[in-house]
C-alpha positions in Angstrom: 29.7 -75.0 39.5 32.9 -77.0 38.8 33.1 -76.2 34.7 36.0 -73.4 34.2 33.8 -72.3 31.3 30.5 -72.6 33.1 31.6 -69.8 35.6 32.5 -67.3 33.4 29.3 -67.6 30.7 27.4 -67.6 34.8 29.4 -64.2 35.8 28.3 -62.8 32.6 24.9 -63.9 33.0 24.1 -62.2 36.5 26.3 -59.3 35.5 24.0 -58.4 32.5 21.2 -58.0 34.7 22.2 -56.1 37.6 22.0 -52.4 37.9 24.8 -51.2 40.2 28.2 -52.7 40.8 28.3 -56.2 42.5 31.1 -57.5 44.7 33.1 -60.6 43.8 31.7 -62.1 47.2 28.6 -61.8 46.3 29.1 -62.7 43.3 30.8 -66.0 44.7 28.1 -66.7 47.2 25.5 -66.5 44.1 27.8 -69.1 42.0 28.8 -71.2 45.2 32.3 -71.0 44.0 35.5 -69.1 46.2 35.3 -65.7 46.1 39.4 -66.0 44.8 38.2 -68.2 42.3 35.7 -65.5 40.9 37.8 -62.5 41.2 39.9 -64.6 38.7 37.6 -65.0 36.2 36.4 -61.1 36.6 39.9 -60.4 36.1 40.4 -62.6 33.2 36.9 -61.6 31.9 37.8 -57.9 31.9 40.9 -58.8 30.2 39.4 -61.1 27.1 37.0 -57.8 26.4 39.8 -54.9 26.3 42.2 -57.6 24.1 38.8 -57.9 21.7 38.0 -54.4 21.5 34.4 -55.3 22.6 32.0 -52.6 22.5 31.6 -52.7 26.3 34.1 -53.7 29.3 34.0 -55.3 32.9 35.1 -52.5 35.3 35.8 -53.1 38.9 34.1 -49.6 40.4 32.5 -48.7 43.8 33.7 -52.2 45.6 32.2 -53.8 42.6 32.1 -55.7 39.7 29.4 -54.3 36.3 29.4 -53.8 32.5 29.6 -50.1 31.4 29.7 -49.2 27.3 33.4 -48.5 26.4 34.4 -45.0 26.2 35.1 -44.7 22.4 31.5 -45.5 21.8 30.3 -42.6 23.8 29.3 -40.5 20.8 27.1 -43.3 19.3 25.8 -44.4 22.7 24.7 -40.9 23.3 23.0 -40.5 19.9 21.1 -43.7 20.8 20.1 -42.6 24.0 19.0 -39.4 22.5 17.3 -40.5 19.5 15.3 -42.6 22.2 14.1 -40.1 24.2 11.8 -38.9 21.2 10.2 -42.1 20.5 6.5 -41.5 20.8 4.5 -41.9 23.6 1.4 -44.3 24.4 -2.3 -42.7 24.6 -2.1 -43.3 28.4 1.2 -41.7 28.8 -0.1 -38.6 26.7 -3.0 -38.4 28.7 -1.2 -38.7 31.5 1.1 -35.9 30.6 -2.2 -33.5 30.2 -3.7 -34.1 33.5 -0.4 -33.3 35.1 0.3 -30.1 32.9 -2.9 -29.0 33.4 -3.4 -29.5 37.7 0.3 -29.3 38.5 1.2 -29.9 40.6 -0.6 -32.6 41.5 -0.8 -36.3 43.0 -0.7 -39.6 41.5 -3.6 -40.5 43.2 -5.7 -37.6 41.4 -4.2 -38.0 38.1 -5.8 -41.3 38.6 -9.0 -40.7 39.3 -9.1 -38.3 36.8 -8.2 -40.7 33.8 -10.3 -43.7 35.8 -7.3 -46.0 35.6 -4.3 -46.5 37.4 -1.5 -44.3 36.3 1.5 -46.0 38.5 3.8 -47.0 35.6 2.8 -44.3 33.0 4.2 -41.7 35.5 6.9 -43.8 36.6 8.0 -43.5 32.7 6.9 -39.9 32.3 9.4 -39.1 35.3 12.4 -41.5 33.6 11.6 -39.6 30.3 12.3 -36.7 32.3 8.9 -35.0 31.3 7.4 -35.1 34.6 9.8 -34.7 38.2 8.5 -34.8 41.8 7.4 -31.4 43.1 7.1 -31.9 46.6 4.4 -33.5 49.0 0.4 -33.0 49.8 0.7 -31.3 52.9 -2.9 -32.9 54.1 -2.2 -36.8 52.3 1.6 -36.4 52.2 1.2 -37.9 48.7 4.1 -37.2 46.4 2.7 -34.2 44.0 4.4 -34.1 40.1 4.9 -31.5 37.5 6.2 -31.1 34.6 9.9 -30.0 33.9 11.5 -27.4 31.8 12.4 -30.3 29.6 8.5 -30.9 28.8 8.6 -27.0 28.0 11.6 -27.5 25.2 10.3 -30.3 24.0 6.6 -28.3 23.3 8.5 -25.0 22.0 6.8 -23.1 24.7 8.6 -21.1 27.4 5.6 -21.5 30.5 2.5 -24.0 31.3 0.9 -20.5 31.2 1.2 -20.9 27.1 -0.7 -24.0 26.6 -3.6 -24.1 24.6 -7.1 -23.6 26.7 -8.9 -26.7 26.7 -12.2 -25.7 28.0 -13.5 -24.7 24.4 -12.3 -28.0 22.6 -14.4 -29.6 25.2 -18.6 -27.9 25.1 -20.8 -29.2 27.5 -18.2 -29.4 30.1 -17.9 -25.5 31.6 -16.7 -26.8 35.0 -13.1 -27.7 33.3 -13.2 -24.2 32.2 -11.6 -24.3 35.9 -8.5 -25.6 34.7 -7.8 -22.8 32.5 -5.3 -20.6 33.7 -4.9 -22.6 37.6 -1.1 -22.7 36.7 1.4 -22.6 39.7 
C-alpha cells in the first residue's frame, strides 16, 4: 500500500471498526506497510483531528491505537447515549423481559422454551440495555441463570419483582401459571 494517502483513509478504516485499542504493529502487519511508517501517520492522524477540532480524536491508550469522542462533547454524547437507552423494545425483547421477571432467575435455555423460539440475541440486548444481568449458574446444567436488575425496577417505578402485577387472572383457562405468581427470589 504505497499511496501516502491510501494509508491513512486505510488506518481510519480499520480503526472505525475495532472495539479496543490496536497496536501500530498490528496495525502495520494488516496494511503491509513498516510499523514506523504507520506510527507516523497515527501520529499525524491524531494531529490533523485536534488542529480541526473534530468531534472525536486518535488517542494512543493501553499499547494501542482507537477513536474515542472528544471530551468537550461529553455532555451531548451522554444525552445521546441516554436518550437511547429508552428507545422501545421489540415484542420478543418484551416478552423476553416477562419470562425472566417472572421465573428469575432463570436460564436461557428455559426462557426459550417457554417463548418457543430462540432467545440468544434478545437477551444478549436485554443484558447490554442493562435490564437483565447474569445471576449465577444452574447448579445441575451449569447454564448461566439471568434476572432482572435494579435498573428494570427504576425503569417500571416499582421498588421489588414482588410488586408486579399477577398474571394468572389476565390469562383464564391457564390455572397452572397461577404458579408463577408470587415464586419471586
Amino acid at each position: 500500500m504505497a499511496d501516502e494517502g491510501r494509508i491513512g483513509a486505510a488506518l481510519e478504516a480499520v480503526l472505525m471498526v475495532v472495539d479496543e485499542p490496536v497496536s501500530a504493529a498490528e496495525l502495520a502487519s494488516v496494511l503491509d506497510v513498516p510499523q514506523p511508517e504507520v506510527e507516523a501517520h497515527l501520529s499525524r492522524l491524531a494531529g490533523e483531528y485536534d488542529r480541526q477540532g473534530r468531534g472525536f480524536e486518535l488517542r494512543s491508550v493501553a499499547g494501542g491505537w482507537r477513536f474515542y469522542s472528544r471530551p468537550d462533547f461529553a455532555e451531548v454524547v451522554s444525552r445521546y447515549v441516554i436518550d437511547g437507552q429508552t428507545a422501545r423494545l421489540t415484542q420478543a425483547a418484551l416478552e423476553t423481559l416477562a419470562v425472566i421477571a417472572y421465573r428469575q432467575p432463570v436460564a436461557r435455555s428455559r426462557v426459550a422454551a417457554i417463548r418457543g423460539v430462540n432467545v440468544d440475541s434478545v437477551v444478549k440486548t436485554l443484558v447490554t440495555r442493562g435490564l437483565v444481568e447474569e445471576a449465577g449458574t444452574d447448579p445441575e446444567s451449569g447454564a448461566i441463570l439471568y434476572s432482572t436488575t435494579s435498573y428494570f425496577l427504576e425503569r417500571l417505578g416499582i421498588g421489588s419483582v414482588a410488586e408486579l402485577p399477577q398474571i394468572s387472572p389476565h390469562l383464564p383457562g391457564l390455572e397452572e401459571l397461577g404458579s408463577i405468581d408470587g415464586a419471586y427470589p
